[in-house]
DSSP file (Angstrom, degrees, kcal/mol; ACC not computed):
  #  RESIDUE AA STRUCTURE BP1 BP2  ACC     N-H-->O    O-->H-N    N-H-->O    O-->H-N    TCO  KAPPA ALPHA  PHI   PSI    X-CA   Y-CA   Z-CA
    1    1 A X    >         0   0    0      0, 0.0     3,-0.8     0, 0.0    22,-0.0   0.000 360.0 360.0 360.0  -8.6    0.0    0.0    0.0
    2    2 A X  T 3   +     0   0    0      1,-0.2    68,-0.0     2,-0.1     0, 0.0  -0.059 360.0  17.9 -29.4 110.5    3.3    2.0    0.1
    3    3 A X  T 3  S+     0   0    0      1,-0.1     3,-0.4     3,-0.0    -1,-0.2   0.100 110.2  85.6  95.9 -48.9    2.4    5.4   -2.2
    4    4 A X    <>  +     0   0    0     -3,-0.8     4,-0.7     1,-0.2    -2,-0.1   0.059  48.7  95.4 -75.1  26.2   -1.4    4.9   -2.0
    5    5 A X  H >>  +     0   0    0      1,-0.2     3,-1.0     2,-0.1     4,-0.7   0.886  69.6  72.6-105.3 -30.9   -2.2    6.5    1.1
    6    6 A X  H 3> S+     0   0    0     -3,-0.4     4,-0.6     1,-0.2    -1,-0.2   0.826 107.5  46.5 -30.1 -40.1   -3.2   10.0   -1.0
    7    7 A X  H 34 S+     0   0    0      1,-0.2     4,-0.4     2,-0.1     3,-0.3   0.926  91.0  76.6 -49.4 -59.4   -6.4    7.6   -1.9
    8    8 A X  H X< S+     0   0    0     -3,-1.0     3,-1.5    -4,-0.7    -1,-0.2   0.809  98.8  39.3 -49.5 -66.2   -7.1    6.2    1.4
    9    9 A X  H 3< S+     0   0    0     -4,-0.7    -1,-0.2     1,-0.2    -2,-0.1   0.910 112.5  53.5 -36.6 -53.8   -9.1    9.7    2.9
   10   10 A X  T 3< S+     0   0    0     -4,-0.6    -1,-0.2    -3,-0.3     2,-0.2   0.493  87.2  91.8 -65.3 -14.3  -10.8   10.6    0.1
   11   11 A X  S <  S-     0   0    0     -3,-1.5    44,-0.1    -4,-0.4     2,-0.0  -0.424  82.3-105.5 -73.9 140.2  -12.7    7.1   -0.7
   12   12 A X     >  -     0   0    0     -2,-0.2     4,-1.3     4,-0.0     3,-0.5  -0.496  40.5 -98.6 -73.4 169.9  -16.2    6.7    0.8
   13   13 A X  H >> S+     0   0    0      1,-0.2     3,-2.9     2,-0.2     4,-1.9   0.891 121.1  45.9 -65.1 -60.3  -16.3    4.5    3.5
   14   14 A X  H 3>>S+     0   0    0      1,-0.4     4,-2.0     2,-0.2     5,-0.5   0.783 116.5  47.2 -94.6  -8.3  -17.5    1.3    2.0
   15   15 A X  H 3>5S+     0   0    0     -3,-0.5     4,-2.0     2,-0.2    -1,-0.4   0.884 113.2  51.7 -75.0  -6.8  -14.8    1.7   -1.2
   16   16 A X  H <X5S+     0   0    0     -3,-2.9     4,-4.5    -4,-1.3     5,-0.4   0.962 112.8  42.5 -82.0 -46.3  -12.2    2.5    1.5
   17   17 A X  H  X5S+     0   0    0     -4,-1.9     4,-1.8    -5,-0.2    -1,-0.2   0.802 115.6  48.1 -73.7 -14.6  -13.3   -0.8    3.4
   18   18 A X  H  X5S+     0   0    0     -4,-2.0     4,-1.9    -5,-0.2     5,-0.3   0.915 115.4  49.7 -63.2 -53.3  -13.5   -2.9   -0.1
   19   19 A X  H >X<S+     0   0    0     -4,-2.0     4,-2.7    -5,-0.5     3,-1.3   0.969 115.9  38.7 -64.9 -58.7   -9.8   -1.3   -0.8
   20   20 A X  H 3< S+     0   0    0     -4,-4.5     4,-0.4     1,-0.2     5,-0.3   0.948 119.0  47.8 -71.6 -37.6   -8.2   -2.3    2.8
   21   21 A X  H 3X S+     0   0    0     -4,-1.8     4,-0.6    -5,-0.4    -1,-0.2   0.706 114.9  46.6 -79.6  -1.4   -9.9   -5.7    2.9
   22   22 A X  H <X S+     0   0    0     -4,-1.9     4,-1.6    -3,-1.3    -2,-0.2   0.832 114.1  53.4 -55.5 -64.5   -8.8   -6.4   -0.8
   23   23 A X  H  X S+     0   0    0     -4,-2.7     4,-0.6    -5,-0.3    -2,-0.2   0.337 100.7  47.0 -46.1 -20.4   -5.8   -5.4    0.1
   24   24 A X  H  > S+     0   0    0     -4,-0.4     4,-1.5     2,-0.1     5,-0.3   0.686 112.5  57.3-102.9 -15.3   -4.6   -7.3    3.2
   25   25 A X  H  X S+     0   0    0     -4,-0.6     4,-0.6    -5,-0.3    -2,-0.2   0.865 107.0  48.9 -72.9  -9.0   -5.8  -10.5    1.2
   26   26 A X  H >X S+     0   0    0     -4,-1.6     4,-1.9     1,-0.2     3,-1.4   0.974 114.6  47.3 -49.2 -61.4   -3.3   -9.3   -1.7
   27   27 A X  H 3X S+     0   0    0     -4,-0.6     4,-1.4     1,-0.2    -1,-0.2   0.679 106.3  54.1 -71.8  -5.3   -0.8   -9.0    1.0
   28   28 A X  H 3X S+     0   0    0     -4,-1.5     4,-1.4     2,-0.2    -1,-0.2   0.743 117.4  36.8 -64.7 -35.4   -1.5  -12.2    2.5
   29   29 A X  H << S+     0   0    0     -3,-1.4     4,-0.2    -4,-0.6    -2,-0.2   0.747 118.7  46.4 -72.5 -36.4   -0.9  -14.0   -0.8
   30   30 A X  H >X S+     0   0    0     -4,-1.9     4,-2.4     2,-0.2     3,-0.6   0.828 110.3  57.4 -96.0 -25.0    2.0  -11.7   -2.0
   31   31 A X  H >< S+     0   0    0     -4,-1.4     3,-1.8    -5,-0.3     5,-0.3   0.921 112.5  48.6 -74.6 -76.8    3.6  -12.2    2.1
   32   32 A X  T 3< S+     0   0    0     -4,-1.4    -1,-0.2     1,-0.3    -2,-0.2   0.324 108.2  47.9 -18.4 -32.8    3.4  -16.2    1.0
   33   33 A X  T X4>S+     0   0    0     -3,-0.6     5,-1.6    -4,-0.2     3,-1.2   0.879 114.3  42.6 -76.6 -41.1    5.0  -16.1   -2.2
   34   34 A X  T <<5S+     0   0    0     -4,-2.4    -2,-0.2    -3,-1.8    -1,-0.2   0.071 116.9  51.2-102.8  39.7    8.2  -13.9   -1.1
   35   35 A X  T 3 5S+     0   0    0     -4,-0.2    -1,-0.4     3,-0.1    -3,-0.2   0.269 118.9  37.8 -97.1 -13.3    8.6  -16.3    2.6
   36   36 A X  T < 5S-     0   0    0     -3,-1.2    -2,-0.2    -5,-0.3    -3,-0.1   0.277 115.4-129.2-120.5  19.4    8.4  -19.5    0.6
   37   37 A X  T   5 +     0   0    0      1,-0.2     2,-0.3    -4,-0.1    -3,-0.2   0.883  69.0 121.8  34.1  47.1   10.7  -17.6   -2.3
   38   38 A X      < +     0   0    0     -5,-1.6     2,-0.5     2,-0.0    -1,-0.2  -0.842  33.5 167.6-137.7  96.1    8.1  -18.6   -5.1
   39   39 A X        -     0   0    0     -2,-0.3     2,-1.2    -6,-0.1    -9,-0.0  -0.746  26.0-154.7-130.7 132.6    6.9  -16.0   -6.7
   40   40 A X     >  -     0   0    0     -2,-0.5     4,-2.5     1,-0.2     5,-0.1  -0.376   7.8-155.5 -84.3 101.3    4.9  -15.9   -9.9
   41   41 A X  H  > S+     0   0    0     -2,-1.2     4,-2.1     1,-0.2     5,-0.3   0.669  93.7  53.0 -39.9 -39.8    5.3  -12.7  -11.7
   42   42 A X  H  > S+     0   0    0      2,-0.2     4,-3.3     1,-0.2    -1,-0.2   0.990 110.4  49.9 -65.8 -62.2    1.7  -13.1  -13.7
   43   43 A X  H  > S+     0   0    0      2,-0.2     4,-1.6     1,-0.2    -1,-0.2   0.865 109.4  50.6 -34.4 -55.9   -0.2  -13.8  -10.1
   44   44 A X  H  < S+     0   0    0     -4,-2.5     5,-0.4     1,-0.3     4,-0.4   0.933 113.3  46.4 -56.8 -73.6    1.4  -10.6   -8.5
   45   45 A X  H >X S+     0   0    0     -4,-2.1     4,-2.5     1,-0.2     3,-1.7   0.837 114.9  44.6 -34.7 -59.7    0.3   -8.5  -11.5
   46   46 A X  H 3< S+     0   0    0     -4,-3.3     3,-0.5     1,-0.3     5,-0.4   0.791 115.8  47.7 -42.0 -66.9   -3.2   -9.8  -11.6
   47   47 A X  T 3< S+     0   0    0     -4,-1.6    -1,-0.3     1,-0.2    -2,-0.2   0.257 111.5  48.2 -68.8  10.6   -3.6   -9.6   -8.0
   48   48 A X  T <> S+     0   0    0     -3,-1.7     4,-1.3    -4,-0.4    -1,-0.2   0.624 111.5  51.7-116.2 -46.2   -2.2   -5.8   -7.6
   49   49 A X  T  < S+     0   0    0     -4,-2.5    -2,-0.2    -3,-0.5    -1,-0.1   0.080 105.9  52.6 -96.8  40.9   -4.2   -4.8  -10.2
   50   50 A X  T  4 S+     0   0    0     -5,-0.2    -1,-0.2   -28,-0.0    -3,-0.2   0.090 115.0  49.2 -56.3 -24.5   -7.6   -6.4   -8.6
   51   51 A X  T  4 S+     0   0    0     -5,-0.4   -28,-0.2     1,-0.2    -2,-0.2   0.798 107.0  47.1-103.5  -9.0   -6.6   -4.6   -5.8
   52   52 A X  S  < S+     0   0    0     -4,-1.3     3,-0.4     1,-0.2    -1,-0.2   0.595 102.8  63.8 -95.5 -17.2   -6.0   -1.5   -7.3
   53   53 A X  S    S+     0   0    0      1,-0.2    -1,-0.2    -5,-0.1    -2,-0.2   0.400  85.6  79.0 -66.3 -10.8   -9.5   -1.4   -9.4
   54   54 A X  S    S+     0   0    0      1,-0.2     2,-0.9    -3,-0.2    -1,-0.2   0.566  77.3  89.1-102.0 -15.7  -11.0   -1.4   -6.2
   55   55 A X  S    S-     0   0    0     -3,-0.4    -1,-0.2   -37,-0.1   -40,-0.0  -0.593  86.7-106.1-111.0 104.2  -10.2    2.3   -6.0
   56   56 A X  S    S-     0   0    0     -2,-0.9     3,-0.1     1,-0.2    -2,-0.1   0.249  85.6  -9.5 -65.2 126.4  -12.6    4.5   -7.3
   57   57 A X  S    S+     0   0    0      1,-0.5     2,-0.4    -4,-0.1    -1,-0.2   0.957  89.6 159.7  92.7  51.2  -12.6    6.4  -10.5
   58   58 A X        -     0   0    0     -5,-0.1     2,-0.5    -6,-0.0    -1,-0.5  -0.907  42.8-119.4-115.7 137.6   -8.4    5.3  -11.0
   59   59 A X    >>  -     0   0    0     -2,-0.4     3,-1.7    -3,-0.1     4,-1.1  -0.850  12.6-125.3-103.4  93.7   -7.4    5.6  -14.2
   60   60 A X  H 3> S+     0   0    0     -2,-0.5     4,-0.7     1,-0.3    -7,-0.0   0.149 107.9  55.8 -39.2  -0.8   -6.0    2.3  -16.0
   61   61 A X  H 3> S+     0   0    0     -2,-0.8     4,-1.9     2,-0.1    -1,-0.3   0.815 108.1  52.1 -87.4 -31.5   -2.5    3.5  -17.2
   62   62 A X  H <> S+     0   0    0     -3,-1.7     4,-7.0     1,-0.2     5,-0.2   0.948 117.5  48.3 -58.3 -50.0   -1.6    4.4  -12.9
   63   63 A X  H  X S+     0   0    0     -4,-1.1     4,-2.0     1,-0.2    -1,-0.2   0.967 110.2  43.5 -38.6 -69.4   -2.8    0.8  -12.7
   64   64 A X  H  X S+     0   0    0     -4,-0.7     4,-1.4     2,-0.2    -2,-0.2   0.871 120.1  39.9 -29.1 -52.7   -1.0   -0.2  -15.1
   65   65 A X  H  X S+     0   0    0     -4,-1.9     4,-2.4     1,-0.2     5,-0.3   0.959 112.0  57.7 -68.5 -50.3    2.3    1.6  -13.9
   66   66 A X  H  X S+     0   0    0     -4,-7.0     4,-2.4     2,-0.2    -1,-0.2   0.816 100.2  52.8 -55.6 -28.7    1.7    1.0  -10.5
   67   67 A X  H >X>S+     0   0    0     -4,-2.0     4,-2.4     2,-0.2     3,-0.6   0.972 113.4  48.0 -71.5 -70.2    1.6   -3.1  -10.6
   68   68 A X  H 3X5S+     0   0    0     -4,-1.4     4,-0.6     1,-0.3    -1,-0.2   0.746 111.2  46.9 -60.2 -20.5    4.8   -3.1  -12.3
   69   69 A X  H 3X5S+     0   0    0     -4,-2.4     4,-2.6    -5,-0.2    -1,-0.3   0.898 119.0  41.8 -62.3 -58.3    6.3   -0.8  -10.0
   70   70 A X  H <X5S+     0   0    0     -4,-2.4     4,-2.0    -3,-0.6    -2,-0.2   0.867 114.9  48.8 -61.3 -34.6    4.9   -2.8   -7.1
   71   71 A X  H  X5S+     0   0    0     -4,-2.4     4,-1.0     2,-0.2    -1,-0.3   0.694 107.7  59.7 -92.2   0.9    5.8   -6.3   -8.8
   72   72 A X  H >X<S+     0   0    0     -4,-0.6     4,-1.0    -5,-0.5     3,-0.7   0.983 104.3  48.1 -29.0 -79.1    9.2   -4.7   -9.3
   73   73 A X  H 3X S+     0   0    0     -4,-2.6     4,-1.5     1,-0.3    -2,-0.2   0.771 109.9  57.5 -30.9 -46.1    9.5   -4.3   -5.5
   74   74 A X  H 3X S+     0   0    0     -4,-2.0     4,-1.4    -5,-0.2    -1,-0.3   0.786 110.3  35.9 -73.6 -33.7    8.5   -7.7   -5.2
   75   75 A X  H <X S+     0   0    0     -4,-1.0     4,-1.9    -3,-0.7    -1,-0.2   0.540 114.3  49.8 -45.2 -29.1   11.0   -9.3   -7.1
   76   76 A X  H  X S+     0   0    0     -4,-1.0     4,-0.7     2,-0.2    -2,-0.2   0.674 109.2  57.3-102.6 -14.0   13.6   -7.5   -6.4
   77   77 A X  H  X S+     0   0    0     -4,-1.5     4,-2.3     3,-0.1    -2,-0.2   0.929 113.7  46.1 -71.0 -60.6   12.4   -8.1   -2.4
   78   78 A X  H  X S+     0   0    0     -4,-1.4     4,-1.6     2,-0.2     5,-0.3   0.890 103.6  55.6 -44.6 -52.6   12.7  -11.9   -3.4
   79   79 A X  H  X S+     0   0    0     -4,-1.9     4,-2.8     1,-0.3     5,-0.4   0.967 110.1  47.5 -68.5 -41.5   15.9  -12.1   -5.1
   80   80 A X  H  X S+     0   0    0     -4,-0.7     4,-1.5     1,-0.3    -1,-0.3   0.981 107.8  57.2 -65.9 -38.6   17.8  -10.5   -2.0
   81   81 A X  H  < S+     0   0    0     -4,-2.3     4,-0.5     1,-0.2    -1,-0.3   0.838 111.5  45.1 -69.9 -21.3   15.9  -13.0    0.4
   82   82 A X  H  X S+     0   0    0     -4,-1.6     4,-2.7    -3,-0.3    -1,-0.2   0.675 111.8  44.2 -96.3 -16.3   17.4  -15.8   -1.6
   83   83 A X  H  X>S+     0   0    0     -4,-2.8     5,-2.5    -3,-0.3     4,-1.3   0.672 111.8  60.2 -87.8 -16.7   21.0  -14.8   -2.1
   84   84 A X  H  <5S+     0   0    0     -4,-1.5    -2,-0.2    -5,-0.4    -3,-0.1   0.675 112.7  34.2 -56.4 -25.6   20.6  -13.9    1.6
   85   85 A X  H  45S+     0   0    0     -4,-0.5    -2,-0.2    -5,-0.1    -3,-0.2   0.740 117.3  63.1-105.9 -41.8   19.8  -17.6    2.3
   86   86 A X  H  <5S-     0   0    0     -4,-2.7    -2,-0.2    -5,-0.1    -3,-0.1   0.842 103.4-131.5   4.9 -73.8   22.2  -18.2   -0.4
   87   87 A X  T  <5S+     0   0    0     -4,-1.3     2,-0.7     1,-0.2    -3,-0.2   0.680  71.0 122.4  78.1  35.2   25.2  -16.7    1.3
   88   88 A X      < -     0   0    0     -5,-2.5     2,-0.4    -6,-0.1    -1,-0.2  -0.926  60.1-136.6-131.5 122.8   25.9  -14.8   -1.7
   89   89 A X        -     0   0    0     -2,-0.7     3,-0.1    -3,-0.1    -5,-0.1  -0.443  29.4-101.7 -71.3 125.4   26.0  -10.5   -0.7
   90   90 A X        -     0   0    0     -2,-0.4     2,-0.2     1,-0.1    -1,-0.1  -0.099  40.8-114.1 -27.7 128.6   24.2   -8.0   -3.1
   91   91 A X              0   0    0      1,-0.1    -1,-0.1    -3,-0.1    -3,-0.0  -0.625 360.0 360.0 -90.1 161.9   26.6   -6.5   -5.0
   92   92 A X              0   0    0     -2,-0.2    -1,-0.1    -3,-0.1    -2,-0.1   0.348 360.0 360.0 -54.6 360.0   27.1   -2.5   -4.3
């Protein structure tokens, strides 16, 4: 939700509660992939932008931009937890 919070006020209550309870089951899903270090780039999109339609009257390129920004994070979150269990350091 990192970036989204401009939304969060401005929503009426029941999109706000659609958006946060969309939203921790994303992150419940997306917290599963990057502890078990399996994650499948398609899912994440799909499920980032489900979760991001949920907020009203958003505009379908921000979607767009935003999932790949977000499944960015998420990748790039993964590959350092696995060279961390690795033993191989991030290079500088």
């Amino acid at each position: 939700e990192y970036g989204l919070g401009d939304y969060i006020p401005d929503m009426p209550e029941e999109a706000r509660e659609r958006f946060l309870k969309k939203g921790g089951e994303v992150a419940s899903q997306l917290s599963t992939m990057v502890r078990t270090l399996n994650v499948q780039v398609n899912l994440v999109v799909t499920l980032i932008k489900e979760w991001l339609l949920t907020i009203p009257g958003v505009n379908r390129y921000y979607i767009e931009q935003e999932a790949k920004i977000k499944t960015d994070q998420i990748v790039d979150l993964v590959n350092v937890r696995r060279e961390e269990k690795s033993g191989v350091l991030p290079k500088a």
